[in-house]
N, C-alpha and C positions, 0 to 999 in steps of 0.2 A: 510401380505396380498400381493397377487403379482398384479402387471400389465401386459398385453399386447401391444406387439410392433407389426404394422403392416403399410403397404403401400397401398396408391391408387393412380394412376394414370389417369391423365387429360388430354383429347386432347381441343387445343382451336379450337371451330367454325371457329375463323376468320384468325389466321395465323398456325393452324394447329401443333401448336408446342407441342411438351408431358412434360405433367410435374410429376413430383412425389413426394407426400405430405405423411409426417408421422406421425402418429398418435400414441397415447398411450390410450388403455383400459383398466377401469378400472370396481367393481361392487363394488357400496355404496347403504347401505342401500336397498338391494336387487333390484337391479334397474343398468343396464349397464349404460356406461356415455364412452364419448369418448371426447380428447382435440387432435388439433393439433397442432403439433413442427413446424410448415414449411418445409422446402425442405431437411433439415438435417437430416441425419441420428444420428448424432454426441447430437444435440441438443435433438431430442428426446430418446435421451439415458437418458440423464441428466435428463429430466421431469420427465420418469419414476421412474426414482430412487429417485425422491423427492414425487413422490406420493405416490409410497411405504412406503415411509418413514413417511409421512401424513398418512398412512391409517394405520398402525402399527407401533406406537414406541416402543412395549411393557411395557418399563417402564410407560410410561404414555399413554395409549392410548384414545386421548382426543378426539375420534368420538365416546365414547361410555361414557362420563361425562357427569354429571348434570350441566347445566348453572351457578348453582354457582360455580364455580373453583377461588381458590386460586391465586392470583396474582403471589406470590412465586414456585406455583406448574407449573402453566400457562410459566414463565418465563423458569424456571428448565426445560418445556418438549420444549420449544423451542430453547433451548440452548442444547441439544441433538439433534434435527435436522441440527442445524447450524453445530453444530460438525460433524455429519457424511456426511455432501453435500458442505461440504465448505474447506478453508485452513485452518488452525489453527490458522496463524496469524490475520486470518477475524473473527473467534471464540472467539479469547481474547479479538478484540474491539469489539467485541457485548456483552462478556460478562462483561466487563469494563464499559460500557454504562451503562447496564440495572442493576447491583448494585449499581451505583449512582440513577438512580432510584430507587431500592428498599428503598436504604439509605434517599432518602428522602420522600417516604410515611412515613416511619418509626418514620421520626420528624416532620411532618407536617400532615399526614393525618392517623393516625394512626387506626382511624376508616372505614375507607377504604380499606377493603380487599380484594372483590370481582373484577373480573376484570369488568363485567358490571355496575359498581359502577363508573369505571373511568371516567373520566368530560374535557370537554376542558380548565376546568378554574384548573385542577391538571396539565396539562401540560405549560400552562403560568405561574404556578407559579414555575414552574421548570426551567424557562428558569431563572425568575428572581433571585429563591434560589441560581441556578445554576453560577452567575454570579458574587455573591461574596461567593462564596465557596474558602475555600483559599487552595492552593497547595505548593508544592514543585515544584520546576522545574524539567522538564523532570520527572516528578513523583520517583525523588531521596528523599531516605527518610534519614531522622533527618538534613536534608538542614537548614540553616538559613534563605537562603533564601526562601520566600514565593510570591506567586502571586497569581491571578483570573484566573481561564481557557479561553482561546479564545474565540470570538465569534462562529469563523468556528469550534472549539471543541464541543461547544453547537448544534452547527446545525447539526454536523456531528452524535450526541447524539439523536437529535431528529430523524433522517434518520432512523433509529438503533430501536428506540422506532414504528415507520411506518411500519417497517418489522413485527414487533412482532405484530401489532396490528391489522395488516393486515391476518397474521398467526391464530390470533386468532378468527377473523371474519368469517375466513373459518373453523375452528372446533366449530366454535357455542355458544362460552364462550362473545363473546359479540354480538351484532346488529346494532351500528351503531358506526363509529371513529368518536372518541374524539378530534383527532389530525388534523381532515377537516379543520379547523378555524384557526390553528396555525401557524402564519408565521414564516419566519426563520428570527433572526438577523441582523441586516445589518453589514457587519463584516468592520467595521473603526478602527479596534485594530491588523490587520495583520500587520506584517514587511514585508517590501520588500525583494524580493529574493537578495541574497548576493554575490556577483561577484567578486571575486580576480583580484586586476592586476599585472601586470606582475612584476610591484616591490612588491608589496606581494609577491606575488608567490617566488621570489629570496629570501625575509628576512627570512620567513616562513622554505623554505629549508636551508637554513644557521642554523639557531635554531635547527631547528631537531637534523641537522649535531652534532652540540655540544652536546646537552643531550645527543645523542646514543652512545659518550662516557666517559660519568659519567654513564653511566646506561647501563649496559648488558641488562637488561631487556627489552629496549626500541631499541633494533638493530634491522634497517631494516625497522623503522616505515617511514622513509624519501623515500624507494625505494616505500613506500605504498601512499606518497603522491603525488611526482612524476606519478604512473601507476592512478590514482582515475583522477588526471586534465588531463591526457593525452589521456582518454578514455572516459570520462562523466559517468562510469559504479555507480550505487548503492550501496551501502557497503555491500547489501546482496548478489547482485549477485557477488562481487568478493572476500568475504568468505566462497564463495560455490564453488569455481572456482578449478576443479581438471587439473591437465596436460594432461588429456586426451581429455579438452576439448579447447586447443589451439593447432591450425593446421598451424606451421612453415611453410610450404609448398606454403601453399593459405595464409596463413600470414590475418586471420581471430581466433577471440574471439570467439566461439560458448558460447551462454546464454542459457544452458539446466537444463530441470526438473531434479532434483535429488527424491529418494525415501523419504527424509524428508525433500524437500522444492520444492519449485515449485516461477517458476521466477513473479514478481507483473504484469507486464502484460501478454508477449507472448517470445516462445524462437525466438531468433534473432542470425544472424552474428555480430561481430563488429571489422570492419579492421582495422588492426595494424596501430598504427602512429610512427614516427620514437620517440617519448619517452615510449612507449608503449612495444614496440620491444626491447628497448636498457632493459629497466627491465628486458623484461621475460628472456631475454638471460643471465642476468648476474645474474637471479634466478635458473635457468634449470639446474645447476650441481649440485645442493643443492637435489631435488628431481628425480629421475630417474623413480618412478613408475606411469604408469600413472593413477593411484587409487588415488596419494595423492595430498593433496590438495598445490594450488599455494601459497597462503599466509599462513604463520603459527606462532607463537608464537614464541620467542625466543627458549624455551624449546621442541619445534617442534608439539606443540600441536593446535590444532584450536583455532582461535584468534577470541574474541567475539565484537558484534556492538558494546556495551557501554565501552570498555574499548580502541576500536578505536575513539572511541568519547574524551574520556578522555585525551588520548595522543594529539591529536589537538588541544584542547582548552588551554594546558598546551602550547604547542609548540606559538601558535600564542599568547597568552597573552608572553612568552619572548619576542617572536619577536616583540611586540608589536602593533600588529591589531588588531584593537576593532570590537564588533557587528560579529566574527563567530561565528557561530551558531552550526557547523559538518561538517561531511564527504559530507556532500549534496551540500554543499559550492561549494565541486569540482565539480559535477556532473553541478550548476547554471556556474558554470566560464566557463566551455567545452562549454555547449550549446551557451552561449553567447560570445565566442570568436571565435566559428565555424561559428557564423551566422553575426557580426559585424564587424569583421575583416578579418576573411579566407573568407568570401563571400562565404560557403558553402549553397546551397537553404533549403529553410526549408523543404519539403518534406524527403530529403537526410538524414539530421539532424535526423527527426524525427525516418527513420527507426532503424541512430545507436542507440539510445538513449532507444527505444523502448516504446513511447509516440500512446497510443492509437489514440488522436486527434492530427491533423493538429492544432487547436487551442491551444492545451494547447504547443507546440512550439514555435508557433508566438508570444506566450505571451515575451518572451526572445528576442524580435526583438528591444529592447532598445537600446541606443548606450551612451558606458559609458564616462566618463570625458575627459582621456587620446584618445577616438576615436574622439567625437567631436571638441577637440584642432587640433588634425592631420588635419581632415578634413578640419579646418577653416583654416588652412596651407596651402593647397591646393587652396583657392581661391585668384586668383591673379589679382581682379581688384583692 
């Protein structure tokens, strides 16, 4: 079933100015209906393609089911929509979510199948099932080690559950959310974000140093630690990093969409710092095309997150630093050595970094051990 895209235009009475508002048509139920996107043309692109997608899933098309539907079916057609208007990466955590859901009607409420069946008192008991559910870390399997999921995993689980349930309120399979009453967690089981210093940062590359040679396999993982604290970049966006997308010249990072992945918030510049630069230059004769990619495997193949992962926590347990976590590590040290020490403004920060909110930067405006000492150095009465 298609939509329509169309425009209206406003002058205001009072200051005379034109605006232009877009609109998406659609026909339900033999009956036109019309939503407006705002001023975007961009955004009402989007809508319609999600209404489309609401008005015919084919596989499931849930404007034309009987109010009893399936929890599992309910789930299944919304998990087809997320896929076709979303990332993929945003797909797997919904659809991660919603089969620990499933998993636990499964052993809890098993007579509960219908989605208008669902209760606010199945989703409090999810928080609490959910709380000593036991894991693996990082969801590595036949780990020894086991633990409880987060608070903020829980919350972030019920966000997840909100969408769907919201979804479903608009295809008629329920009448009123369950999930109104439900508050979130109070999350007192987060770790603090993790900040290298600068003697870290020295043990850390020394260790590397050595492993890379006992191990062919691990060459080059040190030029990766080095470029990660030098630039604050994601591990995603600099395993997607091709040489066509660093510009010597302008001595700028360009952070761009690729055909199978797309950056977590928005594409950005991110100018070269002097260990940034010394990297790429002493990677650059290794690839000449600019198709391929900047980081690569020993054996010249694309180099994967969980096995950059691996190689750090190996490196920093020789070196002997407790409490790293990952590659994120560097991304917390950049921000907070740009904003504590370089005295770069938070705004600035936020564009390299490419932080939606002003606030979630400020959050990094801590001043760590080895700063506070300096500074108390500095008072001379």
């Amino acid at each position: 079933m298609m939509a329509s895209l169309y425009s209206q235009t406003y002058i205001s009475k009072k200051t005379g100015k034109t605006t232009t508002y877009w609109y998406v048509g659609y026909i339900r139920d033999g009956k036109r209906h019309a939503k407006c996107a705002g001023t975007s043309r961009s955004v009402a692109n989007q809508l319609k393609k999600r209404i489309e997608a609401e008005l015919g899933l084919g596989k499931f098309d849930f404007l034309n089911q009987p109010g009893d539907v399936l929890i599992e079916d309910s789930v299944s057609a919304y998990l087809e929509q997320v896929r076709t208007l979303r990332k993929y990466s945003t797909y797997r955590r919904y659809r991660s979510a919603l089969a620990h859901l499933l998993r636990f009607m499964g052993e809890k409420f098993r007579n509960v199948r219908i989605v208008r069946k669902l209760a606010e008192v199945h989703f409090g008991e999810y928080q609490t099932w959910r709380r000593v559910d036991v894991i693996s870390p990082n969801g590595s399997v036949g780990s020894k080690k086991k633990k409880n999921p987060a608070f903020k995993t829980i919350n972030n689980e019920l966000s997840v559950f909100r969408s769907w349930i919201n979804w479903a309120k608009i295809a008629g399979q329920i009448n009123e959310n369950p999930l109104h009453g439900v508050k979130k967690l109070k999350t007192t089981d987060s770790k603090p974000r993790r900040s290298l210093t600068r003697q870290e940062i020295a043990k850390l590359l020394k260790a590397s140093i050595a492993i890379e040679k006992k191990r062919p396999n691990r060459r080059g993982q040190t030029q990766l630690w080095r470029f990660l604290v030098s630039t604050g970049l994601r591990i995603s966006e600099l395993i997607h990093l091709q040489w066509k997308d660093i510009d010597f010249r302008r001595k700028v990072i360009m952070i761009r969409r690729k055909p199978d992945w797309d950056p977590k918030t928005y594409e950005r510049e991110v100018p070269f710092t002097p260990g940034s630069e010394k990297v790429l230059r002493e990677l650059r004769g290794r690839s000449p095309n600019p198709d391929s990619l900047v980081v690569t495997a020993a054996n010249g193949g694309p180099i994967w997150q969980n096995r950059v992962r691996e190689w750090l926590l190996d490196c920093a347990k020789i070196a002997g630093i407790r409490d790293m976590r990952g590659p994120h590590d560097f991304r917390h040290t950049f921000i907070t050595m740009a904003l504590t020490e370089f005295g770069i403004d938070v705004p600035t920060v936020q564009k390299i970094v490419g932080h939606t909110r002003l606030e979630t930067t400020q959050v990094y405006l801590h001043p760590t051990t080895d700063h506070i000492r300096s500074a108390a150095q500095k008072y001379g009465l």
